[in-house]
Each structure stands twice: as C-alpha cells, then as structure tokens.
DRENDO-1510 file (C-alpha; in Angstrom, 1 decimal, always signed):
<recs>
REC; n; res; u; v; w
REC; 1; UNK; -93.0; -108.3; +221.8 .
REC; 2; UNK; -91.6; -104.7; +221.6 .
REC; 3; UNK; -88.3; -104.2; +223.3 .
REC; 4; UNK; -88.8; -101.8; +226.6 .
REC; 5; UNK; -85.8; -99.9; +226.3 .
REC; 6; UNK; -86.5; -98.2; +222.9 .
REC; 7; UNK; -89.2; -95.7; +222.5 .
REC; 8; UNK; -92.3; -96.8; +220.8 .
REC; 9; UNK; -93.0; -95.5; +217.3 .
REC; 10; UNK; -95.9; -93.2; +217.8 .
REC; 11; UNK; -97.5; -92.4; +221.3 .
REC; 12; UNK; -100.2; -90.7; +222.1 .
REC; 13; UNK; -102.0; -89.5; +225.0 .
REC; 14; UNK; -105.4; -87.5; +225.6 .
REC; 15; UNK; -105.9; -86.9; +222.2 .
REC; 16; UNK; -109.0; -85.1; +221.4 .
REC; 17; UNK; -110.2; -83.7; +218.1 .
REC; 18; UNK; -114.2; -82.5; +217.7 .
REC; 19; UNK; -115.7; -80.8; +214.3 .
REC; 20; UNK; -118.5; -79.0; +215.6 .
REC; 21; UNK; -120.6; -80.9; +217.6 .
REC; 22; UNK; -119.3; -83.7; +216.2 .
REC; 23; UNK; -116.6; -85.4; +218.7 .
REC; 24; UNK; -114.2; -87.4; +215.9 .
REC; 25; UNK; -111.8; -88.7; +218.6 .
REC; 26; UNK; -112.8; -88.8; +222.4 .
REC; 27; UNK; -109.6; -88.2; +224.3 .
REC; 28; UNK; -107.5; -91.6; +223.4 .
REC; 29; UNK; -104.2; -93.2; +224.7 .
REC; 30; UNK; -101.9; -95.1; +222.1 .
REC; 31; UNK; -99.1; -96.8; +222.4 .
REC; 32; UNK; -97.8; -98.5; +219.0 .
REC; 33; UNK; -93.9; -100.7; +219.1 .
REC; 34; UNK; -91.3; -99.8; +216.8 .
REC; 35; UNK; -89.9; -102.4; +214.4 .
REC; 36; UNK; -93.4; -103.7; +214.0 .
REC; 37; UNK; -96.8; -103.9; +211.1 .
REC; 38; UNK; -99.4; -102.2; +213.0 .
REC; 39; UNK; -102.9; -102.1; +212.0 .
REC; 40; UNK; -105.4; -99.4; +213.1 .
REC; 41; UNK; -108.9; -101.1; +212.4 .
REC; 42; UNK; -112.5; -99.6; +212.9 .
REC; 43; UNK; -115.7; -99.1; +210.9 .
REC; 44; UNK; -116.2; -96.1; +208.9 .
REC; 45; UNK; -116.6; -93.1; +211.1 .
REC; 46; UNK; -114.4; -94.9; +213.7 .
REC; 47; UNK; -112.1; -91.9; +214.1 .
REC; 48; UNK; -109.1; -93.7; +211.8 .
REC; 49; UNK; -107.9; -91.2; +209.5 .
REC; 50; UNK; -108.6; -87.9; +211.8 .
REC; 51; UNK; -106.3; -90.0; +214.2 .
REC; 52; UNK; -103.4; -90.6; +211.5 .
REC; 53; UNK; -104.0; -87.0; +210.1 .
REC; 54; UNK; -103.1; -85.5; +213.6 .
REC; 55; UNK; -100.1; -87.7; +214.2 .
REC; 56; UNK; -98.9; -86.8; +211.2 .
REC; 57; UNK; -98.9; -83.2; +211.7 .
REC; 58; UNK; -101.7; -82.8; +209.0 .
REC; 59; UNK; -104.3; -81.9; +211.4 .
REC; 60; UNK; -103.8; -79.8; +215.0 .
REC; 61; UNK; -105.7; -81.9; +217.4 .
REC; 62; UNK; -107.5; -79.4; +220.2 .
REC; 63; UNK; -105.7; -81.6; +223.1 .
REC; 64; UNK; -103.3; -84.2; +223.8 .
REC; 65; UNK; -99.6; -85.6; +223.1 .
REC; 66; UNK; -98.5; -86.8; +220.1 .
REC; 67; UNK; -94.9; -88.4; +219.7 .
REC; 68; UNK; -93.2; -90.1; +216.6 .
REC; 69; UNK; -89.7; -91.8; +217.9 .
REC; 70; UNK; -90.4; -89.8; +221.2 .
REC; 71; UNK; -90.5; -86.4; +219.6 .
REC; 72; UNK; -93.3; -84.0; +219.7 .
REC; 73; UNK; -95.3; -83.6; +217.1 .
REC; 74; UNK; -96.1; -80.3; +217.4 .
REC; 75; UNK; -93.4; -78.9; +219.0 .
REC; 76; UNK; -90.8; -80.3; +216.5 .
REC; 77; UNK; -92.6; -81.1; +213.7 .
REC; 78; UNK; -89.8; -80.5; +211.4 .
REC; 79; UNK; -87.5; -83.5; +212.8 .
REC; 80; UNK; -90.7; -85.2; +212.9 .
REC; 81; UNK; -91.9; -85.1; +209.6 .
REC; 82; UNK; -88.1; -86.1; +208.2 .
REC; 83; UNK; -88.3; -89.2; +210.0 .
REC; 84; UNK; -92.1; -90.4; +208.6 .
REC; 85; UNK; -94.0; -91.1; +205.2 .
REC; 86; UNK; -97.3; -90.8; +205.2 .
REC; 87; UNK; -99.9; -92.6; +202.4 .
REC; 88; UNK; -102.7; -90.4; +202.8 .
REC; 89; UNK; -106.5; -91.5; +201.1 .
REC; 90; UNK; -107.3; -89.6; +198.4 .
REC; 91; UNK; -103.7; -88.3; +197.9 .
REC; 92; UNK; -103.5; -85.4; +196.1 .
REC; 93; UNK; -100.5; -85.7; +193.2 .
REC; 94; UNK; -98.6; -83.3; +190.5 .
REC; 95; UNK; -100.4; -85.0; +187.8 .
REC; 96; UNK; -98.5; -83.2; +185.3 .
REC; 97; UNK; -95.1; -84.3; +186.0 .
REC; 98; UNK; -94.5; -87.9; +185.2 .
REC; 99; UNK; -93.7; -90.6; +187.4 .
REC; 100; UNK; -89.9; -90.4; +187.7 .
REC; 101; UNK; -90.2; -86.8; +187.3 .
REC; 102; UNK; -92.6; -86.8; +190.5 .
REC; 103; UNK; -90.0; -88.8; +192.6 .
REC; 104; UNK; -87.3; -86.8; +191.6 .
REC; 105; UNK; -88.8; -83.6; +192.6 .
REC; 106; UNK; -90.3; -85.3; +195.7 .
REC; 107; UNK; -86.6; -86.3; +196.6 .
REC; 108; UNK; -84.9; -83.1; +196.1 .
REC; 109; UNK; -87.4; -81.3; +198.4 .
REC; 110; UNK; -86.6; -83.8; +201.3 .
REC; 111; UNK; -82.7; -82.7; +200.5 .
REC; 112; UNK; -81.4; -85.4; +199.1 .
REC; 113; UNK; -78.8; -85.5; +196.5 .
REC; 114; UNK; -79.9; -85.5; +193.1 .
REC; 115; UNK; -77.7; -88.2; +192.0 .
REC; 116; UNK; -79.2; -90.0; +195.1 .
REC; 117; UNK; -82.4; -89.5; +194.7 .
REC; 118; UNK; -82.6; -90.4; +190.9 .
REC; 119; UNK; -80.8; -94.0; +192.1 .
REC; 120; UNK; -83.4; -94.9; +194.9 .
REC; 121; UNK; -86.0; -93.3; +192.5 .
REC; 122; UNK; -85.2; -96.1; +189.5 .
REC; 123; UNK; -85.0; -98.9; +192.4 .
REC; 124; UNK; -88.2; -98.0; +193.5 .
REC; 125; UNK; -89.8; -97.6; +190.2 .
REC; 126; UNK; -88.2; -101.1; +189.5 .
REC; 127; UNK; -89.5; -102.7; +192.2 .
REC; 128; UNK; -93.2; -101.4; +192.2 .
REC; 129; UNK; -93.4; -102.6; +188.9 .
REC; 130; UNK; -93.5; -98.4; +187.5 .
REC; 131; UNK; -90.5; -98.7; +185.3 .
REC; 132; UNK; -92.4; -99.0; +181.9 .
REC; 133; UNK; -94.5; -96.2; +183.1 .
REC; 134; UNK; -91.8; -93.6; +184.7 .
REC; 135; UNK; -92.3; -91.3; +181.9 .
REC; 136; UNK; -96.0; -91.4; +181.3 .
REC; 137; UNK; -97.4; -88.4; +182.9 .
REC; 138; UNK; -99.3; -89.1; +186.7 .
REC; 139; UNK; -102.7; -88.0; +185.5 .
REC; 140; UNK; -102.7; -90.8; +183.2 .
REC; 141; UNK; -101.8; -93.5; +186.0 .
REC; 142; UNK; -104.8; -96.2; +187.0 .
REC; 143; UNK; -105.7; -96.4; +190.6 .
REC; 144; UNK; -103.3; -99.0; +191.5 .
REC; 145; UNK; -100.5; -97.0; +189.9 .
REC; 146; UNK; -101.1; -93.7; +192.0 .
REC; 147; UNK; -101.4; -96.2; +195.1 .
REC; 148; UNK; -97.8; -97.1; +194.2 .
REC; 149; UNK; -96.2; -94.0; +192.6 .
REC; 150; UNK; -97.4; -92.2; +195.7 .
REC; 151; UNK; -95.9; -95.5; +197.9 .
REC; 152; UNK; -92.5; -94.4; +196.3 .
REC; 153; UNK; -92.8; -90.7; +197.0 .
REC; 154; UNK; -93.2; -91.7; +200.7 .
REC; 155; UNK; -90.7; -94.2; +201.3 .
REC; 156; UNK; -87.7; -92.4; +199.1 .
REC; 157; UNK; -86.6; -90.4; +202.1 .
REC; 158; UNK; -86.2; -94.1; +204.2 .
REC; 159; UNK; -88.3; -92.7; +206.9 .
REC; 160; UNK; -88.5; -94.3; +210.6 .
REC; 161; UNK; -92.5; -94.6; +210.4 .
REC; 162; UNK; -94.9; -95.1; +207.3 .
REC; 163; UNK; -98.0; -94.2; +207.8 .
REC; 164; UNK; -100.3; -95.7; +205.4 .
REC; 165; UNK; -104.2; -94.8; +205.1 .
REC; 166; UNK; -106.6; -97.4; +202.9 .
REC; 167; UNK; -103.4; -98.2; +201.1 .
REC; 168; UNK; -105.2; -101.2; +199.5 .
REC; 169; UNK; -108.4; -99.8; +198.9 .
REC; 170; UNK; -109.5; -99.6; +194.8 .
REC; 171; UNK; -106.1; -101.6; +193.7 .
REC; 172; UNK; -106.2; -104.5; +191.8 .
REC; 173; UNK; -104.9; -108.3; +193.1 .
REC; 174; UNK; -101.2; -107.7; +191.1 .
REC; 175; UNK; -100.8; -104.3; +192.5 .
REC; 176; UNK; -101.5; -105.5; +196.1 .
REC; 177; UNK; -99.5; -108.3; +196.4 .
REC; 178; UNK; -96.5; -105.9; +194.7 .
REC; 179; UNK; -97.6; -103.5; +197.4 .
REC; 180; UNK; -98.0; -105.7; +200.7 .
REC; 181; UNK; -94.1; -107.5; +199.3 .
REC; 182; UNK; -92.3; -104.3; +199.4 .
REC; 183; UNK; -94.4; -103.3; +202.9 .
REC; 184; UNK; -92.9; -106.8; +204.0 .
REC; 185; UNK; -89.7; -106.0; +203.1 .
REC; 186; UNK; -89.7; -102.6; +204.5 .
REC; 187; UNK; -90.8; -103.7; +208.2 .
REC; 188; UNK; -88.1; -106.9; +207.9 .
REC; 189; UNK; -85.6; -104.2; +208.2 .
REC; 190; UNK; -86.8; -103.0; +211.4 .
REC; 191; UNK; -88.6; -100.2; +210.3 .
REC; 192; UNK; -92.7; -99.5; +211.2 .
REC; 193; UNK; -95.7; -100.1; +209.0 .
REC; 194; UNK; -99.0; -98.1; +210.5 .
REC; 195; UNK; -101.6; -98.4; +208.3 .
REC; 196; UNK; -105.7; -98.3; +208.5 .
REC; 197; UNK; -107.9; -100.8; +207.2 .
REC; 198; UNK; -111.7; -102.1; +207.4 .
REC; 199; UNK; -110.8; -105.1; +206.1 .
REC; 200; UNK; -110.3; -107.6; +208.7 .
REC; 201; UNK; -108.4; -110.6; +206.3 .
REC; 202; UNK; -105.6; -108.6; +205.2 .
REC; 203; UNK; -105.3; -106.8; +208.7 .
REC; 204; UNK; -105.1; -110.4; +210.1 .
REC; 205; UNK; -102.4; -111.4; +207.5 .
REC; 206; UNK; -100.3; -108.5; +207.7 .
REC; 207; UNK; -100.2; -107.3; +211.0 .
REC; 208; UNK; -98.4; -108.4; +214.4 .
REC; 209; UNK; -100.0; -105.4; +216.6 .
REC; 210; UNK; -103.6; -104.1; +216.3 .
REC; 211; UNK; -105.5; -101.5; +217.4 .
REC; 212; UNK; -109.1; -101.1; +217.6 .
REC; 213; UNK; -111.6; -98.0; +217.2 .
REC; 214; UNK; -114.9; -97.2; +217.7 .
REC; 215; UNK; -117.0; -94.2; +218.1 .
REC; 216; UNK; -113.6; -91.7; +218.0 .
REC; 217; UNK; -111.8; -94.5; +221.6 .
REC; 218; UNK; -109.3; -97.1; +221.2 .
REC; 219; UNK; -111.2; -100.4; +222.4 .
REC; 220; UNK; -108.4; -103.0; +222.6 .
REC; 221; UNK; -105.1; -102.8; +221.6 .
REC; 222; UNK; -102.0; -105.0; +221.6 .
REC; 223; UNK; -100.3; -107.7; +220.3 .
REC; 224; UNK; -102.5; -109.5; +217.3 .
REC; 225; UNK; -102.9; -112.6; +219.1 .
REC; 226; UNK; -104.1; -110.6; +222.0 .
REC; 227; UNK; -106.9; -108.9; +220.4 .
REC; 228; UNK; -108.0; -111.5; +219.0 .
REC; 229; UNK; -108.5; -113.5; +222.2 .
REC; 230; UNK; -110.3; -116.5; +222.0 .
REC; 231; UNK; -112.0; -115.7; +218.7 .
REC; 232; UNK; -111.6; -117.5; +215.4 .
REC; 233; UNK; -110.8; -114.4; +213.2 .
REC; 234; UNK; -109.4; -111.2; +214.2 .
REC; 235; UNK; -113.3; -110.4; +212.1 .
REC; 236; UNK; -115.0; -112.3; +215.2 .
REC; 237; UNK; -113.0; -110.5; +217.6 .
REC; 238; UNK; -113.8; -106.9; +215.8 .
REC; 239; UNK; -117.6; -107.5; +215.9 .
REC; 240; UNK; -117.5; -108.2; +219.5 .
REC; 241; UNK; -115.3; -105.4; +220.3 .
REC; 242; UNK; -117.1; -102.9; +218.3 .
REC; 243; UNK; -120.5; -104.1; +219.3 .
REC; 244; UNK; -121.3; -105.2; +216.2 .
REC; 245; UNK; -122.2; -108.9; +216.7 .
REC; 246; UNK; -126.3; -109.0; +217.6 .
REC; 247; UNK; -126.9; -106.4; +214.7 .
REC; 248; UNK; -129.1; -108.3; +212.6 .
REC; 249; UNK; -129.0; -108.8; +208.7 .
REC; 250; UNK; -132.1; -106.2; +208.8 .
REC; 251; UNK; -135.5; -107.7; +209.5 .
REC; 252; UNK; -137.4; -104.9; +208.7 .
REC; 253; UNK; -136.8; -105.8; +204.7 .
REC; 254; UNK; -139.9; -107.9; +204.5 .
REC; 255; UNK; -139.9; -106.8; +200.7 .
REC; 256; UNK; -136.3; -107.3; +199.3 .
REC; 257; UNK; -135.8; -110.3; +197.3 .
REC; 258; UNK; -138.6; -113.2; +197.1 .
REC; 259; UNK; -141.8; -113.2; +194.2 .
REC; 260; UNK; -143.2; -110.7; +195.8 .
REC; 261; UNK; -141.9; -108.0; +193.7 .
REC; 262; UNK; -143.9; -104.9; +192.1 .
</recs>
C-alpha cells in the first residue's frame, strides 16, 4: 500500500475535457501512489489517452487539477515535464537520425552532458536489445524497435513518472518481454510505471494499482486486488465494471457461419 506521507505520483481532480459535443472525460478524480505499476484500463473510447495526454501537458484540459510529484501541471510545467517520460501511441520520431543518434540528441535537449548522455544512451541501447541497430537509421526500425528506441528516449533523463500509452500494442513476444523486464526493473527502484492498456492479462500481470474508465469517469480504482474484488480475473471484474457482461455475442447474426451461405 502507498506510504501516506509522500505525495502520490499524479493527482487529479475535476478534470474535464469535451471536443465539440463530444464529452471525452466527465469531470474525474484520480489518485495514483508513487513507487508503484499502475494500469489505466478501459475500452476504446474510454477517455485513456485524452486523460494521459492532459497529465502530461500535451493537451490543456478545460477544467480541473492536475499534479505530477505534487506540482501543477500547468502552472509549472517546466519542472514538470523534467521529472516524467512519456510513451505516447503513435509516437512521432526523427526518422532520419539513427538510433544512437536519436538518444543522443534526445539527451542533450534534456541538458545532460554529452559524455553522460552517450554512456546511459549505449546502456540503454544494450539493454533493449538496439545495439546492433544503433546506427541504422529510425525510419528503417520494425514496430517493436520504435516501441523501444522511443522507450529509451523517455527513460534517459531518469524521470520520477513514465507514462506509457499502448506500449505493447503491435510488438512482437521477444520485444515485450525485453520491454515489460526493463519496466520491472525501472519500478523496483522505486520509480512509477502509468501505462494504458485494453488488455486485461498483461494489466493483471504487471500491475499492483488499477484504474478503471468508462464513458470519459473513473469507475473503480485502487489496489489490484481491490478491483478485482471477488472476481476470477481482473477481465471478470472489467466487464462488470464497465457494464459489459449481459452484452451478448450478437444474436442478430442469424447468417454468419453455418451452410447457409450464398
């Protein structure tokens, strides 16, 4: 359980954010631990990455309180954004740099020493099994690569918080488990994981504090075994919470599969 006397990683409070007539998120409260892996779970539409996007300072909510370590977002959102990494879906790269040269340029805007930056750069590269592609240029990288290349860009600064979005989403089995053993490692050192997910198994593996969305509100939050309740699977528990579980496999679909095709 989270220790009282030290400020939780992110909190947030009121947070609104509508696109049109589109409400996105409805005004939610959110309080995640420090020092923990903390999965943000919903089904598509949920509200997930506009949430991430606005505590990250990527995306000005219209109202509410967002704090990283217990500083304001958007009031300090230079100290702020020293302190995080963020994993964004669909990250956008320099594709024409190569792999080390991406790290190294990424390291020297953060301000860190070159010298520095060009050690943690090799470790990292080293450890995310990139070495024997450092100098092949980004645009040339598989999916699983850019998941991992972009991994290193966002922990090289040893941030407080890493906020990860899909991070497993398109990667193969190798770069996953490479992946999820360097996230294990990063979170053993008392550091915080945030990442969001649809996939109920590897939230369930991963993660000791989960929160759940629906419709743009937090439904249930807390400690995984919490959430989970009585329920077999943190999946059981998701379909209940969501309102998922009378939906039926589709009825209507008296012509799919069978002989009587035409």
């Amino acid at each position: 359980m989270p220790n009282a006397s030290v400020a939780p990683a992110v909190r947030v409070h009121g947070l609104w954010k509508r696109f049109g007539q589109q409400v996105a998120v409805a005004g939610i409260d959110l309080t995640l631990p420090a020092g923990h892996f903390v999965g943000l779970v919903g089904p598509n539409g949920a509200g997930k990455t506009t949430t991430l996007s606005m505590v990250t300072g990527l995306l000005r909510p219209d109202h509410g309180l967002i704090e990283v370590g217990g500083a304001d977002v958007w009031r300090d959102p230079v100290a702020v954004k020293s302190r995080i990494g963020v994993l964004p879906e669909g990250l956008r790269l320099f594709e024409r740099l190569t792999g080390r040269e991406l790290l190294a340029y990424t390291g020297r805007l953060r301000g860190i020493p070159g010298a520095e930056t060009d050690r943690r750069a090799a470790q990292l590269l080293d450890v995310l099994d990139l070495a024997g592609a450092a100098n092949k240029l980004v645009v040339d990288y598989s999916t699983g690569m850019r998941k991992k290349i972009g991994l290193a860009a966002a922990l090289l600064h040893n941030p407080e918080v890493l906020f990860l979005d899909e991070p497993f989403e398109g990667v193969d089995p190798v770069s996953a488990q490479v992946i999820r053993g360097v996230l294990e490692r990063y979170t053993g050192s008392g550091a915080t994981v945030v990442f969001s997910s649809h996939v109920m198994e590897l939230v369930e593996s991963l993660c000791d504090w989960v929160a759940v969305m629906a419709t743009g509100t937090i439904v249930a939050q807390g400690p995984l075994a919490e959430v989970r309740g009585q329920a077999p699977t943190l999946q059981d528990a998701f379909l209940t919470l969501v309102g998922a579980r009378d939906r039926g496999p589709g009825q209507d679909l008296d012509w799919l599969g069978g002989a009587s095709r035409s």
